[in-house]
Backbone of each chain as nested JSON, in Angstrom:
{
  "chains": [
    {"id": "A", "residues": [
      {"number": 1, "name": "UNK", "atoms": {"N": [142.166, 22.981, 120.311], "CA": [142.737, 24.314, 120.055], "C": [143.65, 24.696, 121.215]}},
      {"number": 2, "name": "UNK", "atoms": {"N": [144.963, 25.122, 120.919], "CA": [145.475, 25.52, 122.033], "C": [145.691, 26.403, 122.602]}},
      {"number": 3, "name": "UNK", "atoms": {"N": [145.471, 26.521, 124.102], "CA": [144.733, 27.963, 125.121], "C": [146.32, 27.897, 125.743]}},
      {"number": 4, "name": "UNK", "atoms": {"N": [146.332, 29.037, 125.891], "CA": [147.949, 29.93, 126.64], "C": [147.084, 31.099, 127.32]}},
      {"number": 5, "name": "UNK", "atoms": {"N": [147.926, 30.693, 128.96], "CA": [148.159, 32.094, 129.756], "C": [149.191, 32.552, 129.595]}},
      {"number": 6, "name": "UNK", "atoms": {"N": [149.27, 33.636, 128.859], "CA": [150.302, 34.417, 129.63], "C": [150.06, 35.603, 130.634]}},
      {"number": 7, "name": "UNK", "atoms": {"N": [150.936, 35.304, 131.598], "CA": [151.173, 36.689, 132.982], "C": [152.278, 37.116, 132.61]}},
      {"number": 8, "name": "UNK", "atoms": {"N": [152.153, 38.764, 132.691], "CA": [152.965, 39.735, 132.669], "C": [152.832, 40.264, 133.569]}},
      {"number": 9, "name": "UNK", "atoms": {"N": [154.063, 40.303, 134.128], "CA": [154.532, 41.654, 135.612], "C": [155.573, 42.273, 135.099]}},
      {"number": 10, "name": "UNK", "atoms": {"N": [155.837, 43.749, 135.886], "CA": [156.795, 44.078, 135.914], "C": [157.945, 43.735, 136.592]}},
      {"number": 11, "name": "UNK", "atoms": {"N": [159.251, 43.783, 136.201], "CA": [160.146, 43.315, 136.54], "C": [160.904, 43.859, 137.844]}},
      {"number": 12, "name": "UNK", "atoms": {"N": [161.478, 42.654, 138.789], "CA": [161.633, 43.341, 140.272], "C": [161.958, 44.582, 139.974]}},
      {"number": 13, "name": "UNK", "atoms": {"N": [162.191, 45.601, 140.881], "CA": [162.916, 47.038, 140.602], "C": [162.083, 48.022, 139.939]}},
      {"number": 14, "name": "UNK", "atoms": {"N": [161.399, 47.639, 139.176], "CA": [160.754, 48.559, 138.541], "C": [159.59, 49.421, 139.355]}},
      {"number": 15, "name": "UNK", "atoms": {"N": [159.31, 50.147, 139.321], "CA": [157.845, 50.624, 139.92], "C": [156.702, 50.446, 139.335]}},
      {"number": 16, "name": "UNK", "atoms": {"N": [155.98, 50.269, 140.481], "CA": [154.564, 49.559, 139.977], "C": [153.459, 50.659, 140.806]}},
      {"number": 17, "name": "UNK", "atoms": {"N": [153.257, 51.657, 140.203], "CA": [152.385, 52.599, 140.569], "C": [151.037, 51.719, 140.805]}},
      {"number": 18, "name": "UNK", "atoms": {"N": [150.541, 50.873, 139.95], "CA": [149.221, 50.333, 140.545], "C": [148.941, 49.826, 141.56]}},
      {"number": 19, "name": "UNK", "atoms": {"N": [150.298, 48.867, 141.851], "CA": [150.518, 47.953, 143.027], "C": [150.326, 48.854, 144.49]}},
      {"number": 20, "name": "UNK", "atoms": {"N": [150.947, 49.905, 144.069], "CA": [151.305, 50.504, 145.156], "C": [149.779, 51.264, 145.415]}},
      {"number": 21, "name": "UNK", "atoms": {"N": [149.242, 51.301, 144.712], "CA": [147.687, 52.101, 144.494], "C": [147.046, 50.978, 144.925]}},
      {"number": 22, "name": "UNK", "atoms": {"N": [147.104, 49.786, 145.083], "CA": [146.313, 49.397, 145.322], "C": [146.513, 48.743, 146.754]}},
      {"number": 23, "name": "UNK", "atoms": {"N": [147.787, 48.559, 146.995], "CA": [147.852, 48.808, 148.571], "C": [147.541, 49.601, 149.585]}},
      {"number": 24, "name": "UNK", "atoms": {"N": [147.218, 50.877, 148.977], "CA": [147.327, 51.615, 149.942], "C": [145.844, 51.765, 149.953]}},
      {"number": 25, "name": "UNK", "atoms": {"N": [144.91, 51.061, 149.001], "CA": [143.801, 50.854, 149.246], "C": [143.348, 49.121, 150.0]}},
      {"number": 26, "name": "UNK", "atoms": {"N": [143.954, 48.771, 149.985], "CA": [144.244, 47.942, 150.874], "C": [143.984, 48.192, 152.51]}},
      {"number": 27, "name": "UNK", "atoms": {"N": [145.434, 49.02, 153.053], "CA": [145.511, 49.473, 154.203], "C": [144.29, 50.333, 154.622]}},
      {"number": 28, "name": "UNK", "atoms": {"N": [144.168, 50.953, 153.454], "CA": [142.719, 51.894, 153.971], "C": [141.719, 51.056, 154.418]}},
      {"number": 29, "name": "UNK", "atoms": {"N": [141.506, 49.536, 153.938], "CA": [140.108, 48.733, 154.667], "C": [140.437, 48.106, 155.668]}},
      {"number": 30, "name": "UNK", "atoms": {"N": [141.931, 48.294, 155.891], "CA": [141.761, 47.734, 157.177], "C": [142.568, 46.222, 156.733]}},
      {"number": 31, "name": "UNK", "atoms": {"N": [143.202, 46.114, 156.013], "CA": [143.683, 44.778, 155.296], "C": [145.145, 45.198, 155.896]}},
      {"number": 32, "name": "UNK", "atoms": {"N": [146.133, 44.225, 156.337], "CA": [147.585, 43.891, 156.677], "C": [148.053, 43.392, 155.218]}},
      {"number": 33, "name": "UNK", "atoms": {"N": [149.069, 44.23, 154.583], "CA": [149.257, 43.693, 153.191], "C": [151.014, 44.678, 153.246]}},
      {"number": 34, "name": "UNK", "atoms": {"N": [151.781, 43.321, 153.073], "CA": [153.37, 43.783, 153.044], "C": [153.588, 44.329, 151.554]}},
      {"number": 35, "name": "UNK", "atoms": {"N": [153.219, 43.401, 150.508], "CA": [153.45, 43.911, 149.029], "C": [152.37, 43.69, 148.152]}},
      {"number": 36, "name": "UNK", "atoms": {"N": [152.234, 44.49, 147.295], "CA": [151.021, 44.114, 145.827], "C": [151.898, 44.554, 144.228]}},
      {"number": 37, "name": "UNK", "atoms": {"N": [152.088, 43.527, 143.784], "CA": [151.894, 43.75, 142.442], "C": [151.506, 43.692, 141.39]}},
      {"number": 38, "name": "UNK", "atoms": {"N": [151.287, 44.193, 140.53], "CA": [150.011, 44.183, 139.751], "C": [150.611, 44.15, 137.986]}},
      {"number": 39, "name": "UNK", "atoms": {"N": [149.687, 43.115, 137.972], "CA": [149.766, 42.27, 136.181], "C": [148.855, 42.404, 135.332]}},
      {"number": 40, "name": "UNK", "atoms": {"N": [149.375, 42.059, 134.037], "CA": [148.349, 41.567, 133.199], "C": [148.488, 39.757, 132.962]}},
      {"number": 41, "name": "UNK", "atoms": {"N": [147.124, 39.545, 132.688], "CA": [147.147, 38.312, 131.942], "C": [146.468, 38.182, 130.676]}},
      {"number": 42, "name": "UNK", "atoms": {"N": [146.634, 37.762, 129.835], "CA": [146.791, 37.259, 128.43], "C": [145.981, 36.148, 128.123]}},
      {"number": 43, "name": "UNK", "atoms": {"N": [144.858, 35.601, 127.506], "CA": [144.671, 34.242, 127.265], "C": [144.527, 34.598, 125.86]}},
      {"number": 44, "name": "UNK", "atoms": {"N": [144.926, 33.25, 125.481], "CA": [144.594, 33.341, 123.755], "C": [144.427, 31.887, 123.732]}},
      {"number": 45, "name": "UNK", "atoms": {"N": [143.644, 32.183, 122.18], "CA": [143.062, 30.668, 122.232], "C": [143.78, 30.534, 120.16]}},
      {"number": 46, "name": "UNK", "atoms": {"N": [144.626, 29.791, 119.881], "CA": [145.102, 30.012, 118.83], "C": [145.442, 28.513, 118.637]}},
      {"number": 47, "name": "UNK", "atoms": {"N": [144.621, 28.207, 117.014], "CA": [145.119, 26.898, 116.253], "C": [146.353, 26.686, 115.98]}},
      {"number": 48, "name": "UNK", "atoms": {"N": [147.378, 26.042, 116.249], "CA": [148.38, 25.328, 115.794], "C": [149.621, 26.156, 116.339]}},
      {"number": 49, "name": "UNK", "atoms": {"N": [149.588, 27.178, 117.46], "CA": [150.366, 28.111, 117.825], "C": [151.106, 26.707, 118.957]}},
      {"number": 50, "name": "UNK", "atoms": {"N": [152.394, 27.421, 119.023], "CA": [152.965, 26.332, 119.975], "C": [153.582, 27.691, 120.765]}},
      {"number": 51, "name": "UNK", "atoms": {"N": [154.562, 27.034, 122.118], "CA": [154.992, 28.121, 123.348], "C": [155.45, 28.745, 122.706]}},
      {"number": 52, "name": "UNK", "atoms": {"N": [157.011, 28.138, 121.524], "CA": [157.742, 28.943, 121.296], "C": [157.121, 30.611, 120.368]}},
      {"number": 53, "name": "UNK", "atoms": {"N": [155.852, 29.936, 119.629], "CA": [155.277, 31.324, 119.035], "C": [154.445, 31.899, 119.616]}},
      {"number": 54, "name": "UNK", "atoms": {"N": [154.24, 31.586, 121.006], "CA": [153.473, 32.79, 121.849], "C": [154.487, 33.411, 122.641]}},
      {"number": 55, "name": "UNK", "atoms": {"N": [155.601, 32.572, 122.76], "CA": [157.083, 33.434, 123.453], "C": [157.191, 34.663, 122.435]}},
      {"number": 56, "name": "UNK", "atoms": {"N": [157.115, 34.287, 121.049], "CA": [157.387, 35.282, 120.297], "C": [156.716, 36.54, 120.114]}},
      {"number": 57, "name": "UNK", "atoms": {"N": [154.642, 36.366, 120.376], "CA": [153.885, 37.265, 120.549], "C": [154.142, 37.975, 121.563]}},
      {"number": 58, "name": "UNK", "atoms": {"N": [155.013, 37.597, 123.009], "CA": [155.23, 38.297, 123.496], "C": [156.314, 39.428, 123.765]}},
      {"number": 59, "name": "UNK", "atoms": {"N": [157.184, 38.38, 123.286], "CA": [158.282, 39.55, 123.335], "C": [158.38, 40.506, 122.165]}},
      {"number": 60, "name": "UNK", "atoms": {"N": [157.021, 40.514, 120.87], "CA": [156.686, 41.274, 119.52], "C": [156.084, 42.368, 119.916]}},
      {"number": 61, "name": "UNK", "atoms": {"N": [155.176, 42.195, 120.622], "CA": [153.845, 43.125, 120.852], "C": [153.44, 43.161, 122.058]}},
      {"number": 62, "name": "UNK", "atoms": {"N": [153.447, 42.198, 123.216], "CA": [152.593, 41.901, 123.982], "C": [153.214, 42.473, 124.936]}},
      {"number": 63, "name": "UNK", "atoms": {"N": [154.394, 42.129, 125.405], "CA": [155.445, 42.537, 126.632], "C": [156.241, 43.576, 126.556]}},
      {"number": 64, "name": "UNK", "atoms": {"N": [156.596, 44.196, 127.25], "CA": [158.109, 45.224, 127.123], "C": [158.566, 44.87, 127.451]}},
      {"number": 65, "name": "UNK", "atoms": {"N": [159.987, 44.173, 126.755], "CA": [160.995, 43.029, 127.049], "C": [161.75, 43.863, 128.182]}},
      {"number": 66, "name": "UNK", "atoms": {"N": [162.149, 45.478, 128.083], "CA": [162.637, 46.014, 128.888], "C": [162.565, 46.315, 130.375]}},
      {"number": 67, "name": "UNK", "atoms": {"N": [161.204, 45.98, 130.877], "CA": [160.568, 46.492, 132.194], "C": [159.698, 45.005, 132.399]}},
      {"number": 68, "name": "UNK", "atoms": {"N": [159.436, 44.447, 131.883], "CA": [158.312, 43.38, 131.743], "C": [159.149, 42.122, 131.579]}},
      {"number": 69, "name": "UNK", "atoms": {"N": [158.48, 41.339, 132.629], "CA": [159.018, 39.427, 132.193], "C": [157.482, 39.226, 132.317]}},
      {"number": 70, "name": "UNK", "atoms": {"N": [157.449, 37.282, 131.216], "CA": [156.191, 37.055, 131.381], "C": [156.415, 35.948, 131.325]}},
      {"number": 71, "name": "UNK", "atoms": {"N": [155.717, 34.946, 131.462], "CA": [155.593, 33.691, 132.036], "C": [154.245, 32.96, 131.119]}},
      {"number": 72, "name": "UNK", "atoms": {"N": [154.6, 31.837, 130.728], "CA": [153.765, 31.449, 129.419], "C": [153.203, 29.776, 130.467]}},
      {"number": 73, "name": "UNK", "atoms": {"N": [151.765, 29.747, 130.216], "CA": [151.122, 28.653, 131.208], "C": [149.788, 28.14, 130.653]}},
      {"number": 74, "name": "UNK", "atoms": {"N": [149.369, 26.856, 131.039], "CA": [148.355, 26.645, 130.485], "C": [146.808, 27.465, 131.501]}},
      {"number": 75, "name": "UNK", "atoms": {"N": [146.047, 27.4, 130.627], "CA": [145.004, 28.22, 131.683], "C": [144.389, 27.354, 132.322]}},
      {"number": 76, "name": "UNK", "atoms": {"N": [144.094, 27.831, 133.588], "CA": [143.018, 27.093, 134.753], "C": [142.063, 26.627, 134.127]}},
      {"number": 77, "name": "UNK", "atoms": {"N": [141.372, 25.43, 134.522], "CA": [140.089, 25.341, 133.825], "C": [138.617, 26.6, 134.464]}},
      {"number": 78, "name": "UNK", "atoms": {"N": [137.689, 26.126, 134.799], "CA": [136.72, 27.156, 134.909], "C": [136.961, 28.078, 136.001]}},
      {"number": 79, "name": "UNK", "atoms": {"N": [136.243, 29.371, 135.865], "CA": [136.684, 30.643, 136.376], "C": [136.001, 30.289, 137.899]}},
      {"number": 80, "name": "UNK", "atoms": {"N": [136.754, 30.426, 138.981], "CA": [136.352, 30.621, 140.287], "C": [136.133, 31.611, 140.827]}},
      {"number": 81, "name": "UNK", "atoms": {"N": [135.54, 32.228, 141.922], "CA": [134.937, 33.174, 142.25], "C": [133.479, 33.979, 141.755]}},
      {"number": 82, "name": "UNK", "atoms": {"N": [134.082, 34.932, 142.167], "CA": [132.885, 36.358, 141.562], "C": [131.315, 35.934, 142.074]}},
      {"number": 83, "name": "UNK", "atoms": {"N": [130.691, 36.539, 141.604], "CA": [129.236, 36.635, 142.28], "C": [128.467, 35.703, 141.568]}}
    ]},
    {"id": "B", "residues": [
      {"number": 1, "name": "UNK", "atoms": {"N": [155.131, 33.627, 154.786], "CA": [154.342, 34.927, 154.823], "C": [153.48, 34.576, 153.753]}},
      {"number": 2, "name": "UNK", "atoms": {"N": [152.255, 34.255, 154.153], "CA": [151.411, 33.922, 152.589], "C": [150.887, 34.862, 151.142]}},
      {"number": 3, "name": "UNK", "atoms": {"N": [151.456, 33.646, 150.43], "CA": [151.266, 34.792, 149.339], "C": [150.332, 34.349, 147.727]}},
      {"number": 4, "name": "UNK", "atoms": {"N": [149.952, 35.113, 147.417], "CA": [148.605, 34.728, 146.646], "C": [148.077, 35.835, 145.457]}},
      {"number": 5, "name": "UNK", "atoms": {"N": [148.134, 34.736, 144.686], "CA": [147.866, 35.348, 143.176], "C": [146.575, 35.278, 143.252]}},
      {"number": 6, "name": "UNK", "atoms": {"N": [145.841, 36.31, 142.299], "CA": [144.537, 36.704, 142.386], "C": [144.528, 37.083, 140.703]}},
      {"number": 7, "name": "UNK", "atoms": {"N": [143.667, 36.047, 140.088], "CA": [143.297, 36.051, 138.669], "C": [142.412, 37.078, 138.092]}},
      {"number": 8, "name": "UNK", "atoms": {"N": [142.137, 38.041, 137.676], "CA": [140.275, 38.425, 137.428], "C": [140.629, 39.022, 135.95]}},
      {"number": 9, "name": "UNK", "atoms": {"N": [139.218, 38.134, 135.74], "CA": [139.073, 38.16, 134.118], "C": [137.335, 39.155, 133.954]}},
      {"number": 10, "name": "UNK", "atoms": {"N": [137.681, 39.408, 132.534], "CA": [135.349, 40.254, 132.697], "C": [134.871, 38.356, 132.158]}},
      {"number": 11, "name": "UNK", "atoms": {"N": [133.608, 38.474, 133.064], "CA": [133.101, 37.742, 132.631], "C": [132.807, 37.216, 131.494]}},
      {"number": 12, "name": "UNK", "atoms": {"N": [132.703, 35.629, 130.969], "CA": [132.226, 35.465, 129.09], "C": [130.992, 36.681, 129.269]}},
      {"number": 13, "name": "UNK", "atoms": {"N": [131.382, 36.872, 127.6], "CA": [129.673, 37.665, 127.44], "C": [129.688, 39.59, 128.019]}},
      {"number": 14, "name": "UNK", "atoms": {"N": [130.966, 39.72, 128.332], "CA": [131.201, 40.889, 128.832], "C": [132.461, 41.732, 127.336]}},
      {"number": 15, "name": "UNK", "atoms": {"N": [131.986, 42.695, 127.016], "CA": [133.192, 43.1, 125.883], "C": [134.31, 42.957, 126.467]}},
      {"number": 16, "name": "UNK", "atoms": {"N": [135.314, 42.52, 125.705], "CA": [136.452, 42.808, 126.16], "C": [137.378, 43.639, 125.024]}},
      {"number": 17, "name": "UNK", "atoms": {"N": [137.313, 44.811, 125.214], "CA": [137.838, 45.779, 124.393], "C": [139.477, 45.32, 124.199]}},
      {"number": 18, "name": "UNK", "atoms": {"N": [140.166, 45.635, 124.984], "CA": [141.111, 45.244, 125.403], "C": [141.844, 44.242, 124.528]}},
      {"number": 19, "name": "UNK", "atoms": {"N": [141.162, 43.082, 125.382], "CA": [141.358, 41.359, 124.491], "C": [141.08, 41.551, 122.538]}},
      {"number": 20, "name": "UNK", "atoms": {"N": [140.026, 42.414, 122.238], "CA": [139.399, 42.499, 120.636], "C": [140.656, 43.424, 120.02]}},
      {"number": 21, "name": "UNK", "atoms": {"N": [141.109, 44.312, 121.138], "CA": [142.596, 45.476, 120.787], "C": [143.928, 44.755, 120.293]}},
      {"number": 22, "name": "UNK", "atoms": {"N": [143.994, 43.882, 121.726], "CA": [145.117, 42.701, 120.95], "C": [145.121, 41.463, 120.25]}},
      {"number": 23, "name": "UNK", "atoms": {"N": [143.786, 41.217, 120.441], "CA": [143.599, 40.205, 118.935], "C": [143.806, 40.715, 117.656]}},
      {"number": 24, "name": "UNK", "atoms": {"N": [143.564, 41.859, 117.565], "CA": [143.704, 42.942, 116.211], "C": [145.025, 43.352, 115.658]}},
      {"number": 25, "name": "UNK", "atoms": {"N": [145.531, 43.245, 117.019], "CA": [146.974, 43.738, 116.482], "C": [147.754, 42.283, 116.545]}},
      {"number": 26, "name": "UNK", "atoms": {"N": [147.395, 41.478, 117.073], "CA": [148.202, 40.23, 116.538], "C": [147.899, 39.638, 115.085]}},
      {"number": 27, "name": "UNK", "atoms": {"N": [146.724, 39.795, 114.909], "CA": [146.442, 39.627, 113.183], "C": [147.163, 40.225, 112.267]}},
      {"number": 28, "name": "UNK", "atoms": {"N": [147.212, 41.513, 112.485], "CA": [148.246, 42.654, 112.271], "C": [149.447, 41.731, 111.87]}},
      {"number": 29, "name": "UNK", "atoms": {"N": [149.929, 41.481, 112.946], "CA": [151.687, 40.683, 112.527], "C": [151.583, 39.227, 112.628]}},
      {"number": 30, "name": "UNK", "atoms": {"N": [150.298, 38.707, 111.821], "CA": [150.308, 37.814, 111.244], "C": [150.024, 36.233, 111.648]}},
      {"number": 31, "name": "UNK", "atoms": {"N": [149.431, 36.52, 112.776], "CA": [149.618, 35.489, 113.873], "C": [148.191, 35.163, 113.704]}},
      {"number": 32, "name": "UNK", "atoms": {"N": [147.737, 33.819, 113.913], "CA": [146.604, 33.167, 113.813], "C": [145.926, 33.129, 114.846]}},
      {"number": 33, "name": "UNK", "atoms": {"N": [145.433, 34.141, 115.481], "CA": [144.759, 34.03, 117.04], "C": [142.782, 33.802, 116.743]}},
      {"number": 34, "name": "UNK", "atoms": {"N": [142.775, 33.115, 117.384], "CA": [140.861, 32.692, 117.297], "C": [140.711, 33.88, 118.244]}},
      {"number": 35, "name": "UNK", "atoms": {"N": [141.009, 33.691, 119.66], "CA": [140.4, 34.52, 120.565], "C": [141.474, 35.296, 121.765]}},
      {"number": 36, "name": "UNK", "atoms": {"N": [141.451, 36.07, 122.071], "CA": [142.113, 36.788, 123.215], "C": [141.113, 37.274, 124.456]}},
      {"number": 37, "name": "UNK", "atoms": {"N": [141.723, 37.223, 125.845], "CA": [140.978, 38.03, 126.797], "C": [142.005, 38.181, 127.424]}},
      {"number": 38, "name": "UNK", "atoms": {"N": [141.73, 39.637, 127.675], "CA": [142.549, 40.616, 128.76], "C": [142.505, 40.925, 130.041]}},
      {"number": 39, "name": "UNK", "atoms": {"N": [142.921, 40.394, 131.043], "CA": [142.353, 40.315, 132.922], "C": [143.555, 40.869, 133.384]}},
      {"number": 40, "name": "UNK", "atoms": {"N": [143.46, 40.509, 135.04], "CA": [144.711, 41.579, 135.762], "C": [144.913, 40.395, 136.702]}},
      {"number": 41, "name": "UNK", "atoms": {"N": [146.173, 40.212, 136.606], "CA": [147.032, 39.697, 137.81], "C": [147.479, 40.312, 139.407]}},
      {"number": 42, "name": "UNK", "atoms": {"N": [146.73, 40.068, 140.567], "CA": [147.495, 40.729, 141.56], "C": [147.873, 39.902, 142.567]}},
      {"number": 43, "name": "UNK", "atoms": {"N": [149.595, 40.177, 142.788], "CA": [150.494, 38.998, 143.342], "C": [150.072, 40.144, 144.916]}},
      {"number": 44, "name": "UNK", "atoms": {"N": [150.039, 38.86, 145.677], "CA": [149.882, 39.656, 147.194], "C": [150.852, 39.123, 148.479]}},
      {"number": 45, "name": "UNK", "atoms": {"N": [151.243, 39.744, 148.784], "CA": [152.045, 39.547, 149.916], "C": [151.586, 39.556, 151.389]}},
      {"number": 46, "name": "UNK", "atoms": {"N": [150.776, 38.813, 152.085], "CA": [150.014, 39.155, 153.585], "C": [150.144, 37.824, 154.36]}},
      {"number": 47, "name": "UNK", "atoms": {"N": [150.826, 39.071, 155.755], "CA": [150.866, 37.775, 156.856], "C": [149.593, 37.412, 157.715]}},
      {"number": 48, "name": "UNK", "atoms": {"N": [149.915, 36.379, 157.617], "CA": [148.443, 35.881, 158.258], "C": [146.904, 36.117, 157.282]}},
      {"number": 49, "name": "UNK", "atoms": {"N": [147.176, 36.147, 156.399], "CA": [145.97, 36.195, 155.612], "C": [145.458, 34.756, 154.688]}},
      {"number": 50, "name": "UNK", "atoms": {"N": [144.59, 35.041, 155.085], "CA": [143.792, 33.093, 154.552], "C": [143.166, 33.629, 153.566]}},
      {"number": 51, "name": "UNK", "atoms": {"N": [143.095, 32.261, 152.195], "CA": [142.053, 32.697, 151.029], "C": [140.908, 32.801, 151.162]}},
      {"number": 52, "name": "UNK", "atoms": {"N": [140.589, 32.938, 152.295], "CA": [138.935, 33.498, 152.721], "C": [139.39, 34.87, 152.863]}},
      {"number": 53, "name": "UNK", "atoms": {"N": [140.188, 35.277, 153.096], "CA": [140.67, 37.077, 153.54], "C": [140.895, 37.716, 152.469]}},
      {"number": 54, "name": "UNK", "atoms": {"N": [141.288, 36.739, 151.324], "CA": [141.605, 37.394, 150.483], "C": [140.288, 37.42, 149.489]}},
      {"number": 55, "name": "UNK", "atoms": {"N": [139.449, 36.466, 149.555], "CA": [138.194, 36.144, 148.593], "C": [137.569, 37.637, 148.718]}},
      {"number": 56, "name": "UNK", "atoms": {"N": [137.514, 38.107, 150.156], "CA": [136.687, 39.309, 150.681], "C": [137.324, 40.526, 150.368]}},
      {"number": 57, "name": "UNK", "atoms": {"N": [138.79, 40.595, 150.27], "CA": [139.172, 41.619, 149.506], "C": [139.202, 41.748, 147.899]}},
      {"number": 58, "name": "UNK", "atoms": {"N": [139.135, 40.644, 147.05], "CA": [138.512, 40.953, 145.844], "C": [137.141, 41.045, 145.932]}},
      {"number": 59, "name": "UNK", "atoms": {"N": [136.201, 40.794, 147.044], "CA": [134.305, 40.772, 146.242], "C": [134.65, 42.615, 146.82]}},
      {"number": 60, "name": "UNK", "atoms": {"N": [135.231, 43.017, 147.799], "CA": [135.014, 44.154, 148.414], "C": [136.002, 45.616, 147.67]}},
      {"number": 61, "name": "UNK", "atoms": {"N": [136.86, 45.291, 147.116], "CA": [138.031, 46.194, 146.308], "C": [138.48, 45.399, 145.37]}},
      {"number": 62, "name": "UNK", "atoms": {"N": [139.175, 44.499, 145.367], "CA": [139.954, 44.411, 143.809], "C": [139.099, 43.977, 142.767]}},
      {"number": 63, "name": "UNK", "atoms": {"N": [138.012, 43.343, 142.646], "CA": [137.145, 43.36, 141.496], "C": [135.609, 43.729, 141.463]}},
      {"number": 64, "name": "UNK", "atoms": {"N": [135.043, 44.011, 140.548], "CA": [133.653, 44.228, 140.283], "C": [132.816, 42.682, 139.867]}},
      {"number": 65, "name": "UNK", "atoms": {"N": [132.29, 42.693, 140.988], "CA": [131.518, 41.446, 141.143], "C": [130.684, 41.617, 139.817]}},
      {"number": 66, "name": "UNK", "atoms": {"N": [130.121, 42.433, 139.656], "CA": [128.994, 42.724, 138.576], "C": [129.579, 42.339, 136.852]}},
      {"number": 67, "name": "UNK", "atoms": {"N": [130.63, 42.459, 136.806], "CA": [131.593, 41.898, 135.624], "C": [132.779, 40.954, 135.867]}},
      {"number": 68, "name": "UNK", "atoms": {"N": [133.115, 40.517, 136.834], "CA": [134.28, 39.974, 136.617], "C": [134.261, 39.284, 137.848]}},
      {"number": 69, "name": "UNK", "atoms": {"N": [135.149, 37.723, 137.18], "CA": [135.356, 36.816, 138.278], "C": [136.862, 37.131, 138.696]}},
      {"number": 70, "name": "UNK", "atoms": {"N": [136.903, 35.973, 139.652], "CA": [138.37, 36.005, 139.796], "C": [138.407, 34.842, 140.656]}},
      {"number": 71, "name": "UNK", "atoms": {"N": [139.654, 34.453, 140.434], "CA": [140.617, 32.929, 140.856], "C": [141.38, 33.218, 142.041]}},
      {"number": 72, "name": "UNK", "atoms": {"N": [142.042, 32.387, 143.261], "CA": [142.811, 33.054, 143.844], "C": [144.151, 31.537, 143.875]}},
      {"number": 73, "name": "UNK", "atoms": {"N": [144.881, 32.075, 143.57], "CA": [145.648, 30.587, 142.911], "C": [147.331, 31.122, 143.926]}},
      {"number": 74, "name": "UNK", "atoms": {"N": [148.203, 30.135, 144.212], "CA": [149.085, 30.546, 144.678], "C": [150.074, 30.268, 143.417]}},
      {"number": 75, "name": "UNK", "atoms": {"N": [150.705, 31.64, 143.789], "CA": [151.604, 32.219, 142.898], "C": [152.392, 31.384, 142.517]}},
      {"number": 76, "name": "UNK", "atoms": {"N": [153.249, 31.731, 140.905], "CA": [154.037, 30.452, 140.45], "C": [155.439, 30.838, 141.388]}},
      {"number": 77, "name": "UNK", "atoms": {"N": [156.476, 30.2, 140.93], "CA": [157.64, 30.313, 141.105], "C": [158.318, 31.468, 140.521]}},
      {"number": 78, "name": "UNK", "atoms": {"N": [159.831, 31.275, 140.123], "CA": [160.807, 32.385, 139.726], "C": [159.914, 32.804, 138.111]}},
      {"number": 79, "name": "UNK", "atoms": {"N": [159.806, 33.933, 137.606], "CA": [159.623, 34.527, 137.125], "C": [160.133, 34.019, 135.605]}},
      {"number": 80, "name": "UNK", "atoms": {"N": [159.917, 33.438, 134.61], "CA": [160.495, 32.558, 133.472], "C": [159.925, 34.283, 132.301]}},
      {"number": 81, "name": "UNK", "atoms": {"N": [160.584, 33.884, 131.224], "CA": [160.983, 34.75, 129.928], "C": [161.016, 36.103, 130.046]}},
      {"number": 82, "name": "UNK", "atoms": {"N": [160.843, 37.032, 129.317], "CA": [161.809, 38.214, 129.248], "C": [163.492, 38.437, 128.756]}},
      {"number": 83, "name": "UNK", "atoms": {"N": [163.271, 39.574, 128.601], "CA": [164.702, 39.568, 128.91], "C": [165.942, 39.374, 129.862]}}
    ]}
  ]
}
């Protein structure tokens, strides 16, 4: 079955109120942090879908072609981190 | 200046409202999706910061250990689709 990441950011220029929210929680712990920006990611797990029709889910529904670029990838295998 | 993508997904087994929101609406327009999950991308910009610095700023602020893992992967390249 084939698994797609997609990452969505906003596009340079744009403002990224989270990013910036979350830097400045950042600086508050005491962290040295020049920039943050902040995404979504996407996995889908879809039979017989190929790039070009998850290019298409995104620029349909998924992305705002206007403010938003996204980047279509295969997913990591198992999840690292966390507790 | 090191820089570092930070994956976090809710754990399997955790709702993902979100992911069930846009699986729904991709059915909607017709698209054959088995499964979706919805996580957050945060691209980071820090000098002198090692992925041990950064591991401790997601268990400590950017994610909830109690639901959600996270990856710390270095960031892709130039920014591909969109407009």
């Amino acid at each position: 079955m084939p698994a797609f990441r997609i990452v969505i950011m906003l596009k340079p220029g744009v403002l990224d109120a989270a990013g910036q929210a979350v830097q400045q929680g950042l600086d508050a712990l005491g962290y040295d942090v020049q920039s943050v920006r902040v995404g979504k990611v996407i996995e889908i797990n879809a039979s017989g879908a190929t790039p070009e029709a998850v290019d298409d889910m995104c620029a349909r529904f998924l992305a705002n072609p206007l403010i938003e670029t996204w980047r279509i990838e295969e997913p990591a295998g198992a999840t690292g981190g966390g507790a």
